[in-house]
C-alpha positions in Angstrom: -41.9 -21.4 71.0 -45.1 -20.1 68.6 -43.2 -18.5 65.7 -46.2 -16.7 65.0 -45.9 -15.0 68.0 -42.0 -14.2 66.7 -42.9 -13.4 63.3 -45.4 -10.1 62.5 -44.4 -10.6 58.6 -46.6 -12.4 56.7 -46.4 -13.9 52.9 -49.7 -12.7 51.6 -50.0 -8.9 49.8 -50.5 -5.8 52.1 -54.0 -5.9 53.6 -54.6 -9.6 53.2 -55.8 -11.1 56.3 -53.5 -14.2 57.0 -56.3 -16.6 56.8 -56.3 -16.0 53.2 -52.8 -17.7 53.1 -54.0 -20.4 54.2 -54.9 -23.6 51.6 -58.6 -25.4 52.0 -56.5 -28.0 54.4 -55.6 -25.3 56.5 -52.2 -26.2 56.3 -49.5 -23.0 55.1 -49.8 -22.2 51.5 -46.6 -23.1 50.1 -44.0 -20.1 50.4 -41.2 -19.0 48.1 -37.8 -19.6 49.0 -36.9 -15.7 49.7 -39.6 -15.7 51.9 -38.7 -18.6 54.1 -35.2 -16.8 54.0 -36.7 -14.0 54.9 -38.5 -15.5 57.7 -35.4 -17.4 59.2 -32.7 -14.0 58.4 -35.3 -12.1 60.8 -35.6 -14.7 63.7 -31.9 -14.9 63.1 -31.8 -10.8 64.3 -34.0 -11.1 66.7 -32.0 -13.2 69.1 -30.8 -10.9 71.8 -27.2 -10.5 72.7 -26.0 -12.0 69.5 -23.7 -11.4 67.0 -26.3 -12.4 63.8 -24.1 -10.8 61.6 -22.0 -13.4 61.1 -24.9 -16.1 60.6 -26.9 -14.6 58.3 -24.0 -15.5 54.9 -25.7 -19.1 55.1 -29.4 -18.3 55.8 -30.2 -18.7 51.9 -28.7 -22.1 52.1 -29.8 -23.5 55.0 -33.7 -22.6 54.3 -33.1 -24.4 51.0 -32.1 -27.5 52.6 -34.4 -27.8 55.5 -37.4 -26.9 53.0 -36.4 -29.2 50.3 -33.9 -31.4 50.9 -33.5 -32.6 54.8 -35.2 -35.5 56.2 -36.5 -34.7 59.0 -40.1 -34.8 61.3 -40.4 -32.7 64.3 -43.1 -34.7 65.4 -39.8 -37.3 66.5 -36.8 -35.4 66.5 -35.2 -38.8 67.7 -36.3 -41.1 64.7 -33.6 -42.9 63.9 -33.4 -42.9 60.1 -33.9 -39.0 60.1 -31.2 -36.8 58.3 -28.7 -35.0 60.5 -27.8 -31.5 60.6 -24.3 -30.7 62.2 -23.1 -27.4 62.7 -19.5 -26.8 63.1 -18.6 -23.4 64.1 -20.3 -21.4 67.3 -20.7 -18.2 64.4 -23.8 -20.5 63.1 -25.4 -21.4 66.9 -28.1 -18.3 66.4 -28.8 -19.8 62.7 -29.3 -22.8 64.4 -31.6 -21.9 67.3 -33.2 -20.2 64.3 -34.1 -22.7 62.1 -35.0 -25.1 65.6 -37.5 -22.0 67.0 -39.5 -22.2 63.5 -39.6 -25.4 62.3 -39.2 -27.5 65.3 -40.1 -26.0 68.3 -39.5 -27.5 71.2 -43.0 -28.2 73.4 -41.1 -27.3 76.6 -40.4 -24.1 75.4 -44.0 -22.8 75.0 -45.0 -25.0 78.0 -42.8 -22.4 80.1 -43.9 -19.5 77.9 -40.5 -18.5 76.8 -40.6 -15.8 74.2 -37.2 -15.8 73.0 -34.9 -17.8 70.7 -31.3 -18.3 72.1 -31.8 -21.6 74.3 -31.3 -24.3 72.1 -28.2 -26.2 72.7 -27.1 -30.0 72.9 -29.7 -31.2 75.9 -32.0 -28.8 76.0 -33.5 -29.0 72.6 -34.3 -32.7 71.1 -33.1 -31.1 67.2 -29.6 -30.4 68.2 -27.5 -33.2 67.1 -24.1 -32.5 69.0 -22.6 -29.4 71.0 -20.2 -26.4 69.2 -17.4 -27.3 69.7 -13.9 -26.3 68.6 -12.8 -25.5 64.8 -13.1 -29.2 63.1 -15.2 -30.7 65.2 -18.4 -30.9 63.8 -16.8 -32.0 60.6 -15.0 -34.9 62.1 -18.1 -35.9 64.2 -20.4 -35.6 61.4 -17.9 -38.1 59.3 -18.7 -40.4 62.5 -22.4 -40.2 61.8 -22.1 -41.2 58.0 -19.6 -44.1 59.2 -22.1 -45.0 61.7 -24.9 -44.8 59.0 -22.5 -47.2 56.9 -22.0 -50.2 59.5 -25.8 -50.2 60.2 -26.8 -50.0 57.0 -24.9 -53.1 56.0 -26.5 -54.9 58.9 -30.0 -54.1 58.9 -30.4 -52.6 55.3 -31.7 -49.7 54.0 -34.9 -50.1 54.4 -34.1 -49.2 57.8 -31.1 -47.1 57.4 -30.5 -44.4 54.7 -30.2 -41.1 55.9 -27.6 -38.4 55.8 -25.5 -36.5 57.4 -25.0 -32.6 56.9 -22.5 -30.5 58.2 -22.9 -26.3 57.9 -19.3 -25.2 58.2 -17.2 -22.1 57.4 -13.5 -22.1 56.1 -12.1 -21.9 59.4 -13.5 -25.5 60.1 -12.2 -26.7 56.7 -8.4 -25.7 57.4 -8.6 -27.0 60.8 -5.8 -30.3 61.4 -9.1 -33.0 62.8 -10.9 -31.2 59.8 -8.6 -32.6 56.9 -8.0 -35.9 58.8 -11.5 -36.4 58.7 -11.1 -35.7 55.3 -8.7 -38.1 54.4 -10.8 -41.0 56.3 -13.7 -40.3 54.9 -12.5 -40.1 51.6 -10.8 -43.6 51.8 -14.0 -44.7 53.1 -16.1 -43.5 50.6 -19.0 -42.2 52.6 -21.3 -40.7 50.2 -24.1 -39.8 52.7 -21.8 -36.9 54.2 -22.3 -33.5 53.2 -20.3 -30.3 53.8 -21.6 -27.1 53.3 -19.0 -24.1 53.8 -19.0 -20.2 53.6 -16.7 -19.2 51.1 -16.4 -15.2 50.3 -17.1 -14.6 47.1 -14.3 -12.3 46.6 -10.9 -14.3 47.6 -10.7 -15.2 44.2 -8.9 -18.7 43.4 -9.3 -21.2 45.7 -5.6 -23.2 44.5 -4.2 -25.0 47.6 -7.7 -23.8 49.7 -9.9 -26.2 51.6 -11.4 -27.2 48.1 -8.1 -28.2 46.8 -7.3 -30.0 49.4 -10.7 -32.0 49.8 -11.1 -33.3 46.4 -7.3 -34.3 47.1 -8.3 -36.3 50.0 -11.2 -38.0 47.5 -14.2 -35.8 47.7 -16.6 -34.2 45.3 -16.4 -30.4 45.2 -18.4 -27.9 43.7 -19.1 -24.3 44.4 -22.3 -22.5 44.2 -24.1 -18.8 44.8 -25.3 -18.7 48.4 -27.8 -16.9 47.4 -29.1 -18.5 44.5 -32.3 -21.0 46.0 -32.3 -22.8 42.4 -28.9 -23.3 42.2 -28.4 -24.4 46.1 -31.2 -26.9 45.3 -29.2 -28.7 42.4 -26.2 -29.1 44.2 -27.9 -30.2 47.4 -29.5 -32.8 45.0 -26.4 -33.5 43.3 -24.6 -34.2 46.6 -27.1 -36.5 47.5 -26.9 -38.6 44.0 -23.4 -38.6 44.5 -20.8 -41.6 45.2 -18.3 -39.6 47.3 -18.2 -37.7 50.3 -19.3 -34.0 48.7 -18.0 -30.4 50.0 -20.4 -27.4 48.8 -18.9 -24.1 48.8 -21.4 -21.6 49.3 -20.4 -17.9 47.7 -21.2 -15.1 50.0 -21.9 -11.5 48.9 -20.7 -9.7 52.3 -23.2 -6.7 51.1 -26.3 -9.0 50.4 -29.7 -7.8 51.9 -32.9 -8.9 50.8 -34.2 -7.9 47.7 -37.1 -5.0 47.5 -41.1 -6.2 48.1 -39.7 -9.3 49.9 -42.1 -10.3 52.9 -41.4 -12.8 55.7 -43.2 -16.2 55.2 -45.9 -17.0 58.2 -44.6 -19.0 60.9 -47.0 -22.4 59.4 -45.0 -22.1 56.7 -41.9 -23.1 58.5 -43.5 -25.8 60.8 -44.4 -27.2 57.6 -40.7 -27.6 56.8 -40.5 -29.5 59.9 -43.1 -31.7 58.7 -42.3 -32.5 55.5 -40.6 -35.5 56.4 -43.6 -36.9 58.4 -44.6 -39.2 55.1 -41.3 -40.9 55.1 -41.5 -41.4 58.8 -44.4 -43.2 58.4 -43.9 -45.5 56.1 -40.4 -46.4 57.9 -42.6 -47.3 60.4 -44.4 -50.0 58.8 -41.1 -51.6 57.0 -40.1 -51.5 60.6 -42.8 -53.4 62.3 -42.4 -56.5 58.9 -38.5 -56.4 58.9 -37.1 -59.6 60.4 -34.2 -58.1 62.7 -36.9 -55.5 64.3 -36.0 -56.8 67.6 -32.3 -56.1 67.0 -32.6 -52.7 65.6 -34.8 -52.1 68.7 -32.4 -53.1 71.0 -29.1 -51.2 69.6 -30.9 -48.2 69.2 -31.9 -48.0 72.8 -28.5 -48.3 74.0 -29.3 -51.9 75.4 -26.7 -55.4 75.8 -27.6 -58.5 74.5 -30.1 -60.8 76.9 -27.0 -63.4 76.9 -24.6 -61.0 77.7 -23.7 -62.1 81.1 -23.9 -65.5 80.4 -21.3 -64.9 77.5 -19.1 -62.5 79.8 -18.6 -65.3 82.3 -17.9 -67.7 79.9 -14.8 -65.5 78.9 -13.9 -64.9 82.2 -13.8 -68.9 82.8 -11.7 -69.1 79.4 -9.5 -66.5 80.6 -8.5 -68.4 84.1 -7.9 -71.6 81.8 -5.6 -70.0 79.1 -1.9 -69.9 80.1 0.4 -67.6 80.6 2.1 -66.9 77.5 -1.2 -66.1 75.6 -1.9 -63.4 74.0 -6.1 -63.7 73.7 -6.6 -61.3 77.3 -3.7 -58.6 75.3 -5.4 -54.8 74.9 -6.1 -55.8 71.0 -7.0 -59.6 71.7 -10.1 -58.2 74.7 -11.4 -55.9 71.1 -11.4 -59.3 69.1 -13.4 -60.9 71.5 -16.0 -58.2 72.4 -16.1 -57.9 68.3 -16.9 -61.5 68.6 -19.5 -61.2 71.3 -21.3 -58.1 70.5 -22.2 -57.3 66.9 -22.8 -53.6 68.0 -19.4 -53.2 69.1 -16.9 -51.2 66.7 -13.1 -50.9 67.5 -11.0 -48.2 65.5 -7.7 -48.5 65.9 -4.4 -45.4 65.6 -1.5 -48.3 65.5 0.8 -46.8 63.4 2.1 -49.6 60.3 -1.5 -51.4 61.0 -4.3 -52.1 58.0 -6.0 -48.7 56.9 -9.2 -48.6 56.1 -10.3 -48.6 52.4 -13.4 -49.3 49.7 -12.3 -53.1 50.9 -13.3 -52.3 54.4 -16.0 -50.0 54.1 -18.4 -52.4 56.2 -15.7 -53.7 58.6 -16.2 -53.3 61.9 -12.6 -52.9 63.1 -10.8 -50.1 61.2 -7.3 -48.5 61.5 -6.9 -45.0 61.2 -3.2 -45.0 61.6 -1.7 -41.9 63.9 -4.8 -40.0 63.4 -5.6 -39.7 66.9 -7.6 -36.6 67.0 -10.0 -37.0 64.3 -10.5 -40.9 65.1 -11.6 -39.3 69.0 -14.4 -37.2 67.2 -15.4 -39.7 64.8 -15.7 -41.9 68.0 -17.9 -39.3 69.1 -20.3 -39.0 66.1 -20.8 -43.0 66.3 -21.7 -42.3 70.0 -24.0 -39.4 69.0 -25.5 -41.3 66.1 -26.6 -44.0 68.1 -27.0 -47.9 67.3 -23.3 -48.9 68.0 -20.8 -48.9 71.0 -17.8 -47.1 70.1 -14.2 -47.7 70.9 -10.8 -46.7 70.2 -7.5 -47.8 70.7 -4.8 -45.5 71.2 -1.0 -45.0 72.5 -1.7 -43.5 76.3 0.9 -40.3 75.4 -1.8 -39.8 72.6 -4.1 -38.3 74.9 -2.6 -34.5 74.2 -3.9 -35.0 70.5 -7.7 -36.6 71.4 -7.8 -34.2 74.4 -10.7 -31.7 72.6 -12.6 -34.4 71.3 -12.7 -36.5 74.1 -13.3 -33.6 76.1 -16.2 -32.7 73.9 -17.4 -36.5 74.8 -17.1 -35.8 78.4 -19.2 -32.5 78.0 -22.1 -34.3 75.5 -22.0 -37.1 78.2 -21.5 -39.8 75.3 -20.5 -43.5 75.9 -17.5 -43.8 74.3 -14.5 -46.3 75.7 -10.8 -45.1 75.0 -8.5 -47.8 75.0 -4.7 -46.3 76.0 -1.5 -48.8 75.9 1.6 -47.9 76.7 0.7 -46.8 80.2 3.2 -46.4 83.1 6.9 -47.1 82.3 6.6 -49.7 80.1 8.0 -47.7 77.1 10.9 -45.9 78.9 13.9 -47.1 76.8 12.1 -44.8 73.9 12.6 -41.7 76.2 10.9 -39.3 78.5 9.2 -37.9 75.1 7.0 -40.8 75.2 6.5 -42.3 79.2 3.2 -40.3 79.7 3.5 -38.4 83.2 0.5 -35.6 84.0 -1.6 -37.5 81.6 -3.1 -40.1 83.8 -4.0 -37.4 86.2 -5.4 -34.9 83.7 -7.7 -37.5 82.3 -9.2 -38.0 86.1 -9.4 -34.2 86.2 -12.1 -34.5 83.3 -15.6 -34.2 84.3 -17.7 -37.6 83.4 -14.9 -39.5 82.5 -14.1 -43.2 84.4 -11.0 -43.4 84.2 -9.8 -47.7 84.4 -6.4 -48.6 85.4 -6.5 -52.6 86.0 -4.1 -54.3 87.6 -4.4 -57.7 86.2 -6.4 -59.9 83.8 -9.6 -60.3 86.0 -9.8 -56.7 86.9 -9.2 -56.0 82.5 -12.3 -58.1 82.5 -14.4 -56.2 85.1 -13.2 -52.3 83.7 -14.4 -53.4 80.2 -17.6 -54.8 81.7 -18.0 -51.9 83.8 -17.5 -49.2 80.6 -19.7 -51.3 78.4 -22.8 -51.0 80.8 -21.6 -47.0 81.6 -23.3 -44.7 79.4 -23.3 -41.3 80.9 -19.8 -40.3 79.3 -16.7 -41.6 78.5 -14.3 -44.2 79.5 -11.1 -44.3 79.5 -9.3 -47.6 80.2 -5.5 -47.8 80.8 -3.4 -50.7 80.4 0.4 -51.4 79.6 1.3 -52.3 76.0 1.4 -56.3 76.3 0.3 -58.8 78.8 -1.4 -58.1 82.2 -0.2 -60.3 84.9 -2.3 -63.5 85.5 -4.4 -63.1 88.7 -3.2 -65.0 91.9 -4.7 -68.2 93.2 -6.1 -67.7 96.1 -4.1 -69.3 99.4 -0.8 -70.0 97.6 2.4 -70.4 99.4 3.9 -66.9 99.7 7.4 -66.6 98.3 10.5 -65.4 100.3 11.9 -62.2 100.7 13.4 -61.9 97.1 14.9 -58.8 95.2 12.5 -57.4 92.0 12.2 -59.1 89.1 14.4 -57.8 86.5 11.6 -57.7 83.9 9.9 -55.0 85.8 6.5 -54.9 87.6 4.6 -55.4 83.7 5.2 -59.6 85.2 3.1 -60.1 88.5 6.0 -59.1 91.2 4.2 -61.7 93.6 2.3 -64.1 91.7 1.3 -65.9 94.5 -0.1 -63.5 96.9 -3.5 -63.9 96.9 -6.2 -61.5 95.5 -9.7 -60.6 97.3 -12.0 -64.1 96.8 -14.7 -61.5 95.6 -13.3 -62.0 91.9 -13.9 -65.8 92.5 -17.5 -65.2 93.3 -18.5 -63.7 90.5 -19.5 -60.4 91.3 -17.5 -57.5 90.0 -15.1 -56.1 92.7 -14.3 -53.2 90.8 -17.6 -52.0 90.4 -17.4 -50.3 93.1 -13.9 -48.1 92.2 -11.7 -49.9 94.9 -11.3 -52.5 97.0 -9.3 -54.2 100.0 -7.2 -57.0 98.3 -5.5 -58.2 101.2 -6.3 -57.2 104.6 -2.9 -56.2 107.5 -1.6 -59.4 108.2 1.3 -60.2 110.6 4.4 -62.4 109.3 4.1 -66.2 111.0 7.2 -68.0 109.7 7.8 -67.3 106.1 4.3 -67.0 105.6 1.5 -64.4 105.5 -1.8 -65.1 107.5 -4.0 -62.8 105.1 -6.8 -61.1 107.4 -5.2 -62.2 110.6 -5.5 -58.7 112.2 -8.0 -55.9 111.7 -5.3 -53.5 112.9 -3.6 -51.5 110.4 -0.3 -49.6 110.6 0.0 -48.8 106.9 -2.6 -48.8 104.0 -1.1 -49.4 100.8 -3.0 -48.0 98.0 -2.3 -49.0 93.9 -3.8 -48.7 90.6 -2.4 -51.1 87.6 0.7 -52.8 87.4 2.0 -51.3 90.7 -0.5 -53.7 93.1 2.1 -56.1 92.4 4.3 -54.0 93.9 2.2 -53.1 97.1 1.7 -56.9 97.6 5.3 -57.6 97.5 6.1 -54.8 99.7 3.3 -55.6 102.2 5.1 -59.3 102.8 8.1 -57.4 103.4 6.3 -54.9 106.2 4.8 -58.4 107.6 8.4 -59.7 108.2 9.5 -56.0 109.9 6.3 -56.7 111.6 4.2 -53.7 110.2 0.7 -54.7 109.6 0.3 -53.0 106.3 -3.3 -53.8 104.1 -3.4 -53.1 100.0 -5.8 -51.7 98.6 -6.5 -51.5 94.5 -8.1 -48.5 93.1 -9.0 -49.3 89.7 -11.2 -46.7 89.4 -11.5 -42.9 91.0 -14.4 -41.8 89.7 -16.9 -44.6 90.5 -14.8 -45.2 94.3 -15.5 -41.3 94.9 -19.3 -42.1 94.5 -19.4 -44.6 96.9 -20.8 -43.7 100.8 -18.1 -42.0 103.1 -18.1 -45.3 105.5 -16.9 -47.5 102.4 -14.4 -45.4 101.4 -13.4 -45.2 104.9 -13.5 -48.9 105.7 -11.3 -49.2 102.6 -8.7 -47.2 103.1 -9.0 -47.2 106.9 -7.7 -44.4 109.4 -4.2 -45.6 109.3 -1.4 -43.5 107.4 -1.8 -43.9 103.8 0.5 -44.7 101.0 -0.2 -44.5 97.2 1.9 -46.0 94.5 1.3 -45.4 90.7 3.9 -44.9 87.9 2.8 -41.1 87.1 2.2 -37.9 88.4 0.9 -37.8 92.0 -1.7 -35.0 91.3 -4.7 -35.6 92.7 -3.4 -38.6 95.4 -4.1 -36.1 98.2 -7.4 -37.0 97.9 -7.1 -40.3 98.9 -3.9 -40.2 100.9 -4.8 -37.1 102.9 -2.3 -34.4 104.6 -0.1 -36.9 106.4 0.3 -39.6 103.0 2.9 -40.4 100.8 2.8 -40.4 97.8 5.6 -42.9 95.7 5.6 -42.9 91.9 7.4 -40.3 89.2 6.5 -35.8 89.5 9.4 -35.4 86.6 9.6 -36.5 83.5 11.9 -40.1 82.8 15.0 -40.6 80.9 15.7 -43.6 78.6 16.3 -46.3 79.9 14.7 -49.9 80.6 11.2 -50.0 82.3 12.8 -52.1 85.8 15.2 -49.4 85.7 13.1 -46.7 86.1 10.7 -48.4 88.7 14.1 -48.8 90.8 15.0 -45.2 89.8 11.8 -44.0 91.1 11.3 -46.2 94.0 8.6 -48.2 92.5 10.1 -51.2 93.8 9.1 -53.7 96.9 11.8 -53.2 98.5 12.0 -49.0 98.1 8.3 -48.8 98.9 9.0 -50.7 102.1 12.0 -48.9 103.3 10.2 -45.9 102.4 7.0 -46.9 104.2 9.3 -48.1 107.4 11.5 -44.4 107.5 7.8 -43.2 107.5 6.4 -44.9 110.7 9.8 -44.2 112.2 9.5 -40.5 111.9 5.7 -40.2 113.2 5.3 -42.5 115.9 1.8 -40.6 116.8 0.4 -42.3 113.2 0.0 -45.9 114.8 0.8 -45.6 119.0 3.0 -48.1 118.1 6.2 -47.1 117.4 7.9 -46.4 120.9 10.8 -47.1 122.1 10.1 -51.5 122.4 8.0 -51.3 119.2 9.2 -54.2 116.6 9.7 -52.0 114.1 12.0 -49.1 116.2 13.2 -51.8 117.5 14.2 -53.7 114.2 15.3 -50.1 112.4 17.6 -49.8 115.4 19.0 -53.1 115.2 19.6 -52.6 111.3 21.5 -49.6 111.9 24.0 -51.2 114.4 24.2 -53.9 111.9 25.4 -51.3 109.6 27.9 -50.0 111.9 
């Protein structure tokens, strides 16, 4: 957008042509700072169909920073050591669209020949850091941007990284729960290159147990200021960046403050010099770029890109993994973070376990953090890592924690960010703690999220593939599910099977049927969850006490698992084998990359026979997959306490329930296979069982 087109005002006295404002360069005479605020309160008004009234409290201090403080070119709104400018709360959106139309507007805009401001949002203009989201948001993300700032600074130096990050709030933000967690974190931390600036009414008077009272609690510097005053916004803008701790401004507003008398607009070059002003520095960070050593590196994160040796690295874990034994604990949720630490120096894990190491000045460059049971904020400071760029962020989280990061991660999904959510605790594993914590719609309202891949593994190899899968995803989030401890090991391929034995005691969380072997595409190297789901073992009919895996292409059942549970379908299908039911399992690690496969895979997969799903959660959703005539076996209440291989018997997730269940199933709707007449095997076996029975 031309803001000269926007703005009739100009800076010079009535009757001066406004080439007389103009220097012998041509460029903008410099304007004063009630002019510039002039300028940006009236393009503020102008947008249609918006409440400006509520955005014009901060116009004096924004102009201040962007014209003297901000480092920032428009010329590359994606520079990587620029300053960046958060805003927190959707009042401020018009001031921002504002400030975006004059001193950086976008070339698309006047390429289309729009004439209005009121289309800058997060995508569609290069200037806007992150979308509004709600109260607290920006704050928290914005302490992810200094933390990102931190971690790359210590690696690369600040000769490539030393920028800011400033956050426009308003005291709604401030009392906000993410808001003071964020708080607290970056106060431990330290992070002097975060800024908050906040509208505070002039009038309310003391501000004991406010939002400043409670910052410089949490271990930040606090001042307050006249929002109005361009001098005195300047000093504390310059004190803030001198500073040693993370600094909150609050900006006094007069709610009856208009401009004063004789006070003109500044031209439209005046602004678009604002958005220059940081062209110098620009430059010469280009040429410490092209002499520093680790160019190459800083490259390469900052375009989102793996290592070259990453593969070769990834399958020398996998080949580590296969030769470690059972009882390790290396392939654990927290020992796959060590290793990726180990293997990618981008990689950053934060960490909610409550009792674990918090972060202090100790840690300020460490690249695994604990945040204790901050949940929420740690999910939005994921996101500003994401947003800030340079760095692959992940978190680690108890699954029934996803009420608490729902907003932020929600607000990943919608900014299409990579970040990777590690949950424990899935399924029943926790159940003797009650039915407070054995997460039940969670699973399925995570899968409900746009741009989320959701990751439910079912053993160590298929851990392996979901995080290689995540790391290489970077249109949104992922979430990856697992139980608290140990995955099962993954089966050898063509071992014995075992005989018809009850459950384990110890609960599907221990491979149910260690020996029933797994798809040889995991053997090849080639990822065979890349593609969301998979046939693990093909109907097979019982010969003996053994299975012969693949003999028949004819289905009569489909099982269909996610995690711990495909031990259970395995078991269950040798069980079908001996009733003579041809039954074939099927793993569905993940639903969102399995939905964007062609229709003939998914149908090859999951075949035309009726379908079966077992998964220790809600069954919203499984129609999907299952269709009209499916069943669905896992848990639509919530649990009680009790053991975890109570509850799977409790709710039927067992072998032997899921093949009864699957047997009563054919029995009832002979038209499913054309099988089950009167001499069928299996009518013919259910009636013999019931005689048995007397």
């Amino acid at each position: 957008m031309d803001a000269d087109l926007l703005l009739e005002h100009r800076s010079a006295v009535p009757g001066e042509s406004r080439d007389a404002a103009l220097d012998r360069t041509g460029r903008a005479a410099p304007a004063p700072p009630q002019a510039l605020a002039a300028s940006l309160r009236l393009a503020v008004e102008s947008q249609p169909n918006v409440a400006a009234g509520s955005a014009l409290g901060m116009v004096d201090a924004a102009s201040v920073l962007w014209s003297r403080i901000l480092k920032f070119d428009a010329a590359d709104p994606h520079w990587p050591d620029r300053d960046r400018f958060v805003v927190s709360n959707a009042r401020f959106a018009p001031l921002l669209r504002a400030l975006l139309a004059l001193a950086a507007p976008d070339p698309g805009d006047a390429a289309e020949g729009a004439h209005e401001i009121g289309t800058a949002g997060f995508g569609q203009h290069p200037g806007v850091e992150m979308a509004i989201g709600p109260a607290g948001q920006g704050i928290a993300t914005g302490t992810g941007m200094a933390l990102a700032e931190r971690l790359l600074a210590a690696r690369f130096g600040h000769s490539l990284v030393d920028h800011r990050t400033w956050v426009l709030a308003c005291e709604t933000d401030l009392a906000a729960g993410i808001a003071l967690e964020a708080a607290s974190l970056a106060g431990q931390l330290r992070l002097d290159r975060l800024c908050v600036l906040f509208e505070m009414d002039a009038g309310a008077g003391s501000d004991t147990g406010g939002p400043m009272a409670r910052f410089a609690a949490c271990g930040w510097s606090v001042r307050s200021v006249d929002a109005h005053d361009p001098e005195a916004l300047a000093q504390a803008l310059a004190g803030a960046a001198r500073g040693r701790r993370p600094n909150l401004i609050a900006c006094r507003i007069r709610n009856d403050d208009v401009p004063a008398p004789g006070i003109e607009a500044a031209a439209g070059g005046a602004w678009r010099d604002c958005g220059s002003r940081g062209a110098s520095a620009r430059r010469s960070w280009l040429k410490r770029l092209v002499r520093h050593r680790l160019r190459g590196e800083f490259d390469r994160v900052m375009a989102g890109q793996l290592p070259s040796h990453w593969r070769r690295d990834w399958r020398e874990a996998f080949r580590c993994l296969e030769e470690q034994p059972a009882g390790t604990s290396s392939w654990s949720p927290a020992g796959a973070i060590d290793t990726l630490l180990d293997l990618l120096p981008e990689f950053v894990g934060i960490s909610s376990a409550p009792g674990g190491q918090r972060t202090g000045p100790s840690l300020q460059i460490a690249r695994r953090l604990c945040f204790g049971t901050q949940e929420h904020a740690m999910a939005a400071l994921l996101n500003g890592v994401a947003l800030h760029g340079g760095l692959i962020a992940c978190g680690s989280a108890s699954f029934i924690s996803v009420d608490r990061m729902r907003p932020a991660l929600r607000l990943g999904a919608l900014m299409r960010r990579q970040v990777i959510h590690l949950l424990t605790d899935d399924g029943l594993s926790i159940g003797e703690d009650g039915a407070a914590w054995q997460p039940v719609e969670q699973l399925a309202s995570l899968r409900a999220m746009p741009n989320v891949a959701v990751f439910r593994p079912a053993d160590r190899i298929e851990l392996m593939e979901c995080w290689d899968l995540a790391l290489h995803r970077t249109d949104g989030p992922s979430v990856i599910a697992v139980p608290p401890g140990l995955l099962p090991q993954p089966a050898q391929p063509d071992g014995p099977a075992q005989p018809d034995e009850p459950a384990q005691p110890d609960g599907p969380a221990q491979p149910v049927h260690p020996a029933q072997p797994i798809q040889a595409a995991h053997r090849r190297g080639s990822n065979a969850c890349g593609r969301g789901g998979y046939v693990v073992a093909e109907a097979g009919v019982a010969v003996g006490v053994g299975v012969a895996t693949g003999a028949s292409a004819h289905r009569d059942v489909t099982l269909i698992a996610t995690g711990p549970e495909l031990a259970v379908a395995l078991a269950a299908r040798d069980r079908l084998a001996r009733r003579h039911v041809a039954a074939a399992v099927v793993s569905l690690p993940c639903w969102e990359l399995f939905s964007r496969q062609g229709a003939a895979y998914r149908e090859a997969v999951l075949g035309t026979a009726p379908r079966v799903g077992i998964e220790a959660a809600s069954g919203f959703g499984w129609e999907r997959w299952l269709g009209a005539d499916g069943v669905f076996i896992g848990m639509d209440e919530f649990g009680v306490p009790a053991s975890a291989s109570e509850l799977y018997r409790q709710f039927g997730i067992t072998p032997e329930a899921v093949a009864e269940n699957v047997h009563r199933r054919l029995r009832t709707h002979p038209r499913s296979t054309g099988r089950l007449d009167e001499g069928s095997p299996v009518e013919s076996r259910a009636r013999g069982s019931q005689r048995d029975g007397g």
